[in-house]
C-alpha positions as CSV (number, residue, x, y, z in Angstrom):
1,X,-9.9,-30.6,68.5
2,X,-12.0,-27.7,67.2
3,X,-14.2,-27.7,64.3
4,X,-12.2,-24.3,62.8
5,X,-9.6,-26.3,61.8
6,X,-11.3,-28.5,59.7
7,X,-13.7,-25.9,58.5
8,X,-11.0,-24.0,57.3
9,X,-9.2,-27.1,55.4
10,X,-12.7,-27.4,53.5
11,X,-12.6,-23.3,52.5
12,X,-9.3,-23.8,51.2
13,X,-9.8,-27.1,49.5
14,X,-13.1,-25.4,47.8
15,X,-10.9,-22.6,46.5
16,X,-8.6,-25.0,45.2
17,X,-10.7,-27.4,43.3
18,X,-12.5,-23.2,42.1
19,X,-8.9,-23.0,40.5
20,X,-8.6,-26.4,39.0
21,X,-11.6,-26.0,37.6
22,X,-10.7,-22.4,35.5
23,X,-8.0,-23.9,34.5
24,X,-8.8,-27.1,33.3
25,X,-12.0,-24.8,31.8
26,X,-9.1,-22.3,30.1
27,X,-6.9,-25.7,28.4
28,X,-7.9,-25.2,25.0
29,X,-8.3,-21.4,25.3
30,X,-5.8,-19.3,23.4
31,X,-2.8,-17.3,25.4
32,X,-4.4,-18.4,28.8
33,X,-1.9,-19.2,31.6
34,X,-2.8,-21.7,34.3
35,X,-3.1,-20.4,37.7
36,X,-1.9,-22.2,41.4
37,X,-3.5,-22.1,45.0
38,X,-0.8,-21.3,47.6
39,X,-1.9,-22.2,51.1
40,X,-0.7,-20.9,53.8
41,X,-0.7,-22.4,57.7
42,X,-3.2,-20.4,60.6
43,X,-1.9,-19.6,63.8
44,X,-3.6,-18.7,66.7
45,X,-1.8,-15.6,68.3
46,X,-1.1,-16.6,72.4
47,X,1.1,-14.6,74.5
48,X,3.3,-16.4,76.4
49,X,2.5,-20.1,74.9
50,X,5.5,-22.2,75.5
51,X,7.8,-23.8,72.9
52,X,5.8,-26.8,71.2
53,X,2.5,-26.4,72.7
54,X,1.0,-24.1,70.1
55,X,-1.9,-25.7,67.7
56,X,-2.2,-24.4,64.7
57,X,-6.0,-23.4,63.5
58,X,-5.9,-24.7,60.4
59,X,-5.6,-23.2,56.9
60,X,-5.7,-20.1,54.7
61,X,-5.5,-19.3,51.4
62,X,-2.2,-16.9,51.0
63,X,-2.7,-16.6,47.1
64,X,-3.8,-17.4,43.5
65,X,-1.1,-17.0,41.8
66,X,-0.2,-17.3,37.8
67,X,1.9,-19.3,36.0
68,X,3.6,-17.5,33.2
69,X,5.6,-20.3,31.9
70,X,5.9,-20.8,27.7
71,X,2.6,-22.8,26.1
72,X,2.9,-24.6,23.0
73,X,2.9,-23.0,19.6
74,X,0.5,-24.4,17.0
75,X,0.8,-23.4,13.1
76,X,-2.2,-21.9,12.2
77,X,-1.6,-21.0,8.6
78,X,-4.2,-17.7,9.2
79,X,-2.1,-14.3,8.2
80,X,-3.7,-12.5,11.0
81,X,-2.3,-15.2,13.8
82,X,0.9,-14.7,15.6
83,X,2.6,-15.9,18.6
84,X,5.1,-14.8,21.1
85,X,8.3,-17.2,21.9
86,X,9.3,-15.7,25.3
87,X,8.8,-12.8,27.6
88,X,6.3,-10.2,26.3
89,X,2.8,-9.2,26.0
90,X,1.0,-7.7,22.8
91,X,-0.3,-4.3,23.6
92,X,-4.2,-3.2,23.3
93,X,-5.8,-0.2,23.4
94,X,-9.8,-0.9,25.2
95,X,-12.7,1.0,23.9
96,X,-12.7,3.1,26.9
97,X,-9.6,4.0,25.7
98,X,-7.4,2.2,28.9
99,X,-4.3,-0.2,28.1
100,X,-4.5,-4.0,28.3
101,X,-1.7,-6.7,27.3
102,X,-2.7,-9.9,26.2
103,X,-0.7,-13.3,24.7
104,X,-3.5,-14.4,22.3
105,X,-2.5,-13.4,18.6
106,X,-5.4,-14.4,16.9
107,X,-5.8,-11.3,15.5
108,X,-8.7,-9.7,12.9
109,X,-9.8,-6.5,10.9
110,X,-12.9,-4.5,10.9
111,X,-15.2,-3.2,8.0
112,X,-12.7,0.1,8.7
113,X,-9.4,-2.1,8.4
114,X,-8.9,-1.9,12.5
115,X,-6.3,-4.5,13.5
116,X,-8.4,-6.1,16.5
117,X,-8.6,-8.8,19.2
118,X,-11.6,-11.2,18.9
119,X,-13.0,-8.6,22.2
120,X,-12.7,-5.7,19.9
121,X,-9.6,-4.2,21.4
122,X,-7.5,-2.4,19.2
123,X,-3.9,-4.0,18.6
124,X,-0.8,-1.2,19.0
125,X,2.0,-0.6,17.1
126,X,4.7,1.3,15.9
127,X,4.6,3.0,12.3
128,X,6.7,2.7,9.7
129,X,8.7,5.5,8.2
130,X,8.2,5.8,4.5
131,X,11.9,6.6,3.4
132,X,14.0,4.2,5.4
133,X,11.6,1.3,6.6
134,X,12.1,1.5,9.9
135,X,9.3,1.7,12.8
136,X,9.6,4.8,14.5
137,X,9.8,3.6,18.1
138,X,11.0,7.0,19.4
139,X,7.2,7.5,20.0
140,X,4.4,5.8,22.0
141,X,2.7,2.6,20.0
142,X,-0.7,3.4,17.9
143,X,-3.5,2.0,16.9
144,X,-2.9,-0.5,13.7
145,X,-5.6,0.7,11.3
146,X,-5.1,-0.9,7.6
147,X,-7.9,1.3,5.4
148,X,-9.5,-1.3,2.9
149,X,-9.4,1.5,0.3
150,X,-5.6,2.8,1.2
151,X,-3.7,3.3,-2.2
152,X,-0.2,3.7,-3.4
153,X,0.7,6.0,-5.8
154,X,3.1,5.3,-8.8
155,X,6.9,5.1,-8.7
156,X,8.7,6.1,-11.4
157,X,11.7,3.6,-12.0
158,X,15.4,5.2,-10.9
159,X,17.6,1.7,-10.7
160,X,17.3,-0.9,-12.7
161,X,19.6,-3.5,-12.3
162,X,20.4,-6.9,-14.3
163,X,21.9,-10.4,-13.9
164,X,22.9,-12.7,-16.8
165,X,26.1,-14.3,-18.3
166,X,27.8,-13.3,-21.7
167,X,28.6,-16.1,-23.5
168,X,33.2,-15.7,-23.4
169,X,32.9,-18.2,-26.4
170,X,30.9,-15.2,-28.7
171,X,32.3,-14.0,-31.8
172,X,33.0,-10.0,-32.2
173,X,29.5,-8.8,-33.0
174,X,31.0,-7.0,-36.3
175,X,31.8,-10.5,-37.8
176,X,35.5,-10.3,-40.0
177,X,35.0,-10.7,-43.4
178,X,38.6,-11.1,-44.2
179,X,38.5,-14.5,-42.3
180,X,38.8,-18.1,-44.3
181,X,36.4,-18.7,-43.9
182,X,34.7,-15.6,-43.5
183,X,32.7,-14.8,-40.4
184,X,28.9,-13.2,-40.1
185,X,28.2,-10.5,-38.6
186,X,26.4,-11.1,-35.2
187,X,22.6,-10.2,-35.3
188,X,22.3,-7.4,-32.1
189,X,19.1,-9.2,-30.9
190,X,21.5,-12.5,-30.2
191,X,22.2,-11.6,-26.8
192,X,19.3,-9.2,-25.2
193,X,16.8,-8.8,-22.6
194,X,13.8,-6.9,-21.7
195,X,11.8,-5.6,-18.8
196,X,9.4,-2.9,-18.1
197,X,10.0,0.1,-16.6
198,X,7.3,2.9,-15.4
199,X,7.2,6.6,-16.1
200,X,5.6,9.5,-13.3
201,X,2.2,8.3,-14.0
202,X,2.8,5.1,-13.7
203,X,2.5,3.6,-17.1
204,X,4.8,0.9,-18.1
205,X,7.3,1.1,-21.1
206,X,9.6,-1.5,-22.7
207,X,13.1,-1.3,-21.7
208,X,15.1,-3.3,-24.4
209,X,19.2,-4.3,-23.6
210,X,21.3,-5.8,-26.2
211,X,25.0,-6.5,-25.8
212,X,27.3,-6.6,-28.8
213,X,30.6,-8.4,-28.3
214,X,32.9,-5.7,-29.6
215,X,36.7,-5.5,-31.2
216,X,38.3,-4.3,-28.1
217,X,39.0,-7.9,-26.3
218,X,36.7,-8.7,-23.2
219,X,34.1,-5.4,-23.6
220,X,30.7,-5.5,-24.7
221,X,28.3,-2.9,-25.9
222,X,25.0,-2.2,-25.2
223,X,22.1,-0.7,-26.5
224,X,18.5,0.1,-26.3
225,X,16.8,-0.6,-29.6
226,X,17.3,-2.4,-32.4
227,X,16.9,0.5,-34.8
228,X,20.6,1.2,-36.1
229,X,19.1,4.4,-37.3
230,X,18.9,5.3,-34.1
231,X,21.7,3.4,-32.4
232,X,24.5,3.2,-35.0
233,X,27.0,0.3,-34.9
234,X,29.7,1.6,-32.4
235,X,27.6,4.3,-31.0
236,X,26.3,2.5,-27.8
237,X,24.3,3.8,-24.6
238,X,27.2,2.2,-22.8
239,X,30.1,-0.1,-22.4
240,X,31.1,-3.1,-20.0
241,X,34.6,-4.6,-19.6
242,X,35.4,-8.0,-18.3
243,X,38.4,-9.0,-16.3
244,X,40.6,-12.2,-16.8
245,X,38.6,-13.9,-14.7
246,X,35.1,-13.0,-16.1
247,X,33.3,-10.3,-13.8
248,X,33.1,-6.5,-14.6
249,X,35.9,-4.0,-14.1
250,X,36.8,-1.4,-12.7
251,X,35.0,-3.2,-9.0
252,X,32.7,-2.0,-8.0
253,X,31.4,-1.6,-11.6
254,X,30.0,2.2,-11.2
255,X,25.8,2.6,-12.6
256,X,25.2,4.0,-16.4
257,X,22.7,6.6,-16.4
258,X,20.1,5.7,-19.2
259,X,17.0,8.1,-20.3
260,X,14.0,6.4,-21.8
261,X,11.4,7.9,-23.4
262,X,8.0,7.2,-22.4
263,X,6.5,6.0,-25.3
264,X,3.8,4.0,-24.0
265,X,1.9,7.1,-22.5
266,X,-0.6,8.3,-24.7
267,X,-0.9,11.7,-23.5
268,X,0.3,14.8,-24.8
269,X,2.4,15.9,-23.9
270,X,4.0,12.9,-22.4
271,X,6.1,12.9,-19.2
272,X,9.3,13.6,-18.5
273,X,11.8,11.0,-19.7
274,X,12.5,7.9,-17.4
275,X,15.7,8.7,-16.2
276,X,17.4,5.3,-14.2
277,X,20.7,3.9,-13.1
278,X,21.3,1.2,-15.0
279,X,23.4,-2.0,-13.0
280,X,25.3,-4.4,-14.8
281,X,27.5,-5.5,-11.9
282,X,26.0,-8.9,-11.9
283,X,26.7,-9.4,-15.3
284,X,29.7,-12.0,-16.2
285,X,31.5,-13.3,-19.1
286,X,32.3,-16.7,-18.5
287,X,32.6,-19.9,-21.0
288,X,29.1,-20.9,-21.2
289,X,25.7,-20.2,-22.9
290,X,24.1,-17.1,-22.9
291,X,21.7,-16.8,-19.9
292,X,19.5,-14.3,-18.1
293,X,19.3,-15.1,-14.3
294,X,17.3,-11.9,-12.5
295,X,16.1,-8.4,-13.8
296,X,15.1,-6.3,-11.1
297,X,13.9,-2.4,-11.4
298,X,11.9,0.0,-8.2
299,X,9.3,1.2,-9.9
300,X,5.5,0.4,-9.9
301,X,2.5,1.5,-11.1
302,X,-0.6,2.7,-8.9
303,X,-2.0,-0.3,-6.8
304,X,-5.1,-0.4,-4.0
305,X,-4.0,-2.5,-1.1
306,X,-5.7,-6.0,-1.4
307,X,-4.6,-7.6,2.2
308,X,-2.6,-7.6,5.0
309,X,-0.7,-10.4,7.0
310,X,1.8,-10.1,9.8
311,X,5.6,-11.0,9.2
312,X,8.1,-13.2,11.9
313,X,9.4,-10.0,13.3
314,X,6.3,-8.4,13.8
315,X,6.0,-6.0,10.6
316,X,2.4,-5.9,9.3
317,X,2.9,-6.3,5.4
318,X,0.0,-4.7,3.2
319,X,-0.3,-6.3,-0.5
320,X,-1.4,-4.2,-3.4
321,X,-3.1,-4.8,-6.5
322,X,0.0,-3.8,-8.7
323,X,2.1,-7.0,-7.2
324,X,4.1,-4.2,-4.4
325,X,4.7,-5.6,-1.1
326,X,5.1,-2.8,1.9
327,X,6.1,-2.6,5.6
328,X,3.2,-1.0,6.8
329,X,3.6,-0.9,10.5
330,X,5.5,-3.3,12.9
331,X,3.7,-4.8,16.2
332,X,4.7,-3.4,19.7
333,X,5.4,-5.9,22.4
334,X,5.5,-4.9,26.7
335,X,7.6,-6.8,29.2
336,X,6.9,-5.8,33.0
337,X,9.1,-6.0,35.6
338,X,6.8,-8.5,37.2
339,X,4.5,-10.3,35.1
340,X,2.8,-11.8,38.3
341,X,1.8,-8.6,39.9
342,X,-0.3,-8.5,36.5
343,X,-4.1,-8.4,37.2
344,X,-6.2,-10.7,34.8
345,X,-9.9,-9.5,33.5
346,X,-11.0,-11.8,31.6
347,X,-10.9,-12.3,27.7
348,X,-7.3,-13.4,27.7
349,X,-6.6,-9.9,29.5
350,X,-4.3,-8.4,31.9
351,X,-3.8,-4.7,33.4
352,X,-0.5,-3.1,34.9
353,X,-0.7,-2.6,38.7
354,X,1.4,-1.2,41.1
355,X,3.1,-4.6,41.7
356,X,3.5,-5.6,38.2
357,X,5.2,-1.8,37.4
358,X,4.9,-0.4,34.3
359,X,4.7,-1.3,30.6
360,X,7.9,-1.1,28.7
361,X,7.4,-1.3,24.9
362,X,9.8,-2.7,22.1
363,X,10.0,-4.7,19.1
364,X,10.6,-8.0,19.5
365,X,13.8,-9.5,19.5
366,X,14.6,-6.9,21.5
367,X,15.8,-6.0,25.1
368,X,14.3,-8.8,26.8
369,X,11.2,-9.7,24.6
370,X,11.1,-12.9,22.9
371,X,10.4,-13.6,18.9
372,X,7.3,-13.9,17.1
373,X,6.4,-16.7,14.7
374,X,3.5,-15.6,12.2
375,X,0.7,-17.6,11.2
376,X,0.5,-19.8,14.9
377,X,-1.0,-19.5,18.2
378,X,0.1,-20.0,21.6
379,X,-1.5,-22.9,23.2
380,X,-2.6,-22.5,26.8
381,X,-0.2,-23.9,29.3
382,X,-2.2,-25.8,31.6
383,X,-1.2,-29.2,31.9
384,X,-4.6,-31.7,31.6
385,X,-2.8,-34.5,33.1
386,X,-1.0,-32.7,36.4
387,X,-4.4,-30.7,36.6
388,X,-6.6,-34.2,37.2
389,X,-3.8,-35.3,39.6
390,X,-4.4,-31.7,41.8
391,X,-7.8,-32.4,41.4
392,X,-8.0,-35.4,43.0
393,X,-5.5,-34.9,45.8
394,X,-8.0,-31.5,46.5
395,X,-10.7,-33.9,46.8
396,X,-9.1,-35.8,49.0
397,X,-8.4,-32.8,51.3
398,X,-12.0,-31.6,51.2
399,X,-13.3,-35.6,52.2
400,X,-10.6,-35.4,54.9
401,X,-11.4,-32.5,56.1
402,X,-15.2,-33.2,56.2
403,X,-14.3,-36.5,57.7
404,X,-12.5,-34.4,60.6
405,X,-16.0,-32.5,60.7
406,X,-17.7,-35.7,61.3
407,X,-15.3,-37.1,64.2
408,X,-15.7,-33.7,66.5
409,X,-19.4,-34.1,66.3
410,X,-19.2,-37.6,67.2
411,X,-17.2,-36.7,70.1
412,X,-19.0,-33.9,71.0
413,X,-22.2,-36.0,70.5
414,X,-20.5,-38.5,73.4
415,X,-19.8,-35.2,75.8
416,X,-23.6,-34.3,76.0
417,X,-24.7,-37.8,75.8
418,X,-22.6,-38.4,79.5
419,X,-24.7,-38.6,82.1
């Protein structure tokens, strides 16, 4: 018996309990993934030793390796929080300008509206395109910068579109005074609705829609004001028919083209009129009251953006002051090739290396990323309770060890004491 041997069981054994330690240090810490000691046997190298009569010389340490397995997912309720469910790491941008890949979402904004990490390392991401709402991830992920002041200019209204049910049981707006006995007239505000719609500079106007049951069985009219002056009896801005069964015909109902002038708009002159499609497809006429389900319409006035908060699938949604939601950007996610080749720096950080190969960015819910779940953290994944059970077993390798220590001496002490 040597000493080595059981010097090198209490190297190994320190390294271990080092290990335990970070871990059990890193079980409420955000993203963090547990790390494990693998040990690997010494060997003397003799030529010619026979079969079976080699001693080992005790223990190395081969590796500290990292466990990437899923932690827990706790619901925050912050908009800036958001998790990853599955393979992938959220892309960061270091002030030095180098990448880094964390798993900790808890994500925050700067006086300038930088999306950051709690380290001050930019968040990446792919921006949206403005016409179809799509992130443009035919380029490399950006910064995600969210200007406190950012704006959005006014949209004038093009579609409008509305849902309600004509009452089948109505009377023919006209009334028939040849009936016994005779039967009113139908006042056009009976059956209306109204919604506002917005002109080039944003300013809203009333859009008013009455429907008059007309002669012609199962067709309605409808117009725009109330002023018969204007809108004579029989002279409406459009017509919708009814089939047997109650919905529109022809199907698909095709849009009436309505102009509106802007009369709310003080100036002078005033825009251009507010020219829209106007939707009735959702309209019905079945055998029950008169009722207005949903009016919808795409324009807006001018709005300053007032917050932002991060969506399921990644998309970082800016709120304005004029009530408009918008897809503003959508978060990038990497997967590697090997996630343990990864090399950690601290701060809930890894780098690529040559073992973990390179970075390859998505969405996520693509390829092999996993899903996002906004407003909620990822947990570490240490496990406290198998953690104090590897602690203890290490400590029992470190006594043993020193307990081997203490038996060579004694023997050794026996050797010199011969006389």
């Amino acid at each position: 018996m040597s000493f080595q041997q059981a010097l090198s069981g209490l190297n190994a054994a320190s390294r271990n309990l080092d290990v335990i330690g970070h871990n059990i240090a890193n079980s409420g810490t955000t993203g963090f993934k547990a790390s494990r000691t693998e040990f690997s046997e010494a060997m003397a190298s003799a030529s010619g030793s026979a079969s079976g009569q080699s001693v080992g010389i005790g223990v190395s340490v081969g590796a500290v390796t990292q466990q990437f397995k899923q932690g827990g997912i706790t619901s925050t309720g912050n908009n800036l929080d958001v998790a990853i469910n599955g393979n992938g790491f959220f892309m960061l941008r270091q002030p030095d300008g180098s990448s880094a890949f964390t798993r900790a979402g808890n994500f925050n904004t700067d006086k300038a509206g930088n999306l950051k990490t709690l380290t001050g390392d930019q968040v990446l991401g792919y921006p949206v395109d403005t016409v179809t709402g799509k992130a443009q991830t035919g380029q490399p992920p950006v910064p995600m910068v969210f200007s406190p002041g950012q704006t959005m200019a006014a949209k004038t209204t093009t579609e409008v579109s509305v849902n309600m049910n004509l009452d089948a049981r109505a009377q023919v707006g006209a009334g028939d005074a040849a009936a016994t006995p005779p039967i009113p007239a139908t006042p056009r505000a009976t059956y209306g609705t109204s919604l506002n719609v917005y002109d080039t500079q944003g300013v809203a106007t009333p859009l008013s829609l009455y429907f008059v049951k007309s002669a012609t069985a199962n067709t309605w009219e409808v117009y725009t004001t109330l002023d018969e002056t204007v809108q004579a009896p029989g002279s409406p801005v459009a017509t919708i028919a009814f089939d047997a069964s109650g919905n529109p015909t022809p199907n698909p109902l095709p849009a009436i083209n309505i102009s509106l002038d802007a009369t709310n708009n003080p100036n002078n002159p005033t825009p251009a009129t507010i020219d829209f499609a106007l939707d009735l497809s959702k309209v019905t006429q079945f055998g029950t009251k008169f009722a207005v389900n949903d009016n919808k319409q795409n324009g807006y006035t001018a709005g300053s953006m007032t917050g932002i908060s991060i969506s399921g699938d990644g998309s970082v949604v800016a709120s304005y002051s004029n009530g408009v939601k918008r897809t503003e950007g959508q978060l990038a996610l990497a997967s590697f090739t090997n996630p343990q080749g990864l090399a950690s720096t601290g701060n809930n950080k890894w780098v690529a290396t040559a073992e973990s190969g390179l970075a390859v960015a998505g969405l996520a819910q693509t390829g092999t990323l996993g899903t996002l779940q906004a407003g909620a953290l990822e947990d570490s994944n240490v496990d406290l309770t198998a953690e104090l059970v590897n602690m203890m077993t290490a400590q029992r390798a470190y006594q043993s060890s020193a307990q081997a220590i203490k038996t060579q001496d004694q023997v050794f002490s026996t050797l010199v004491n011969l006389r």
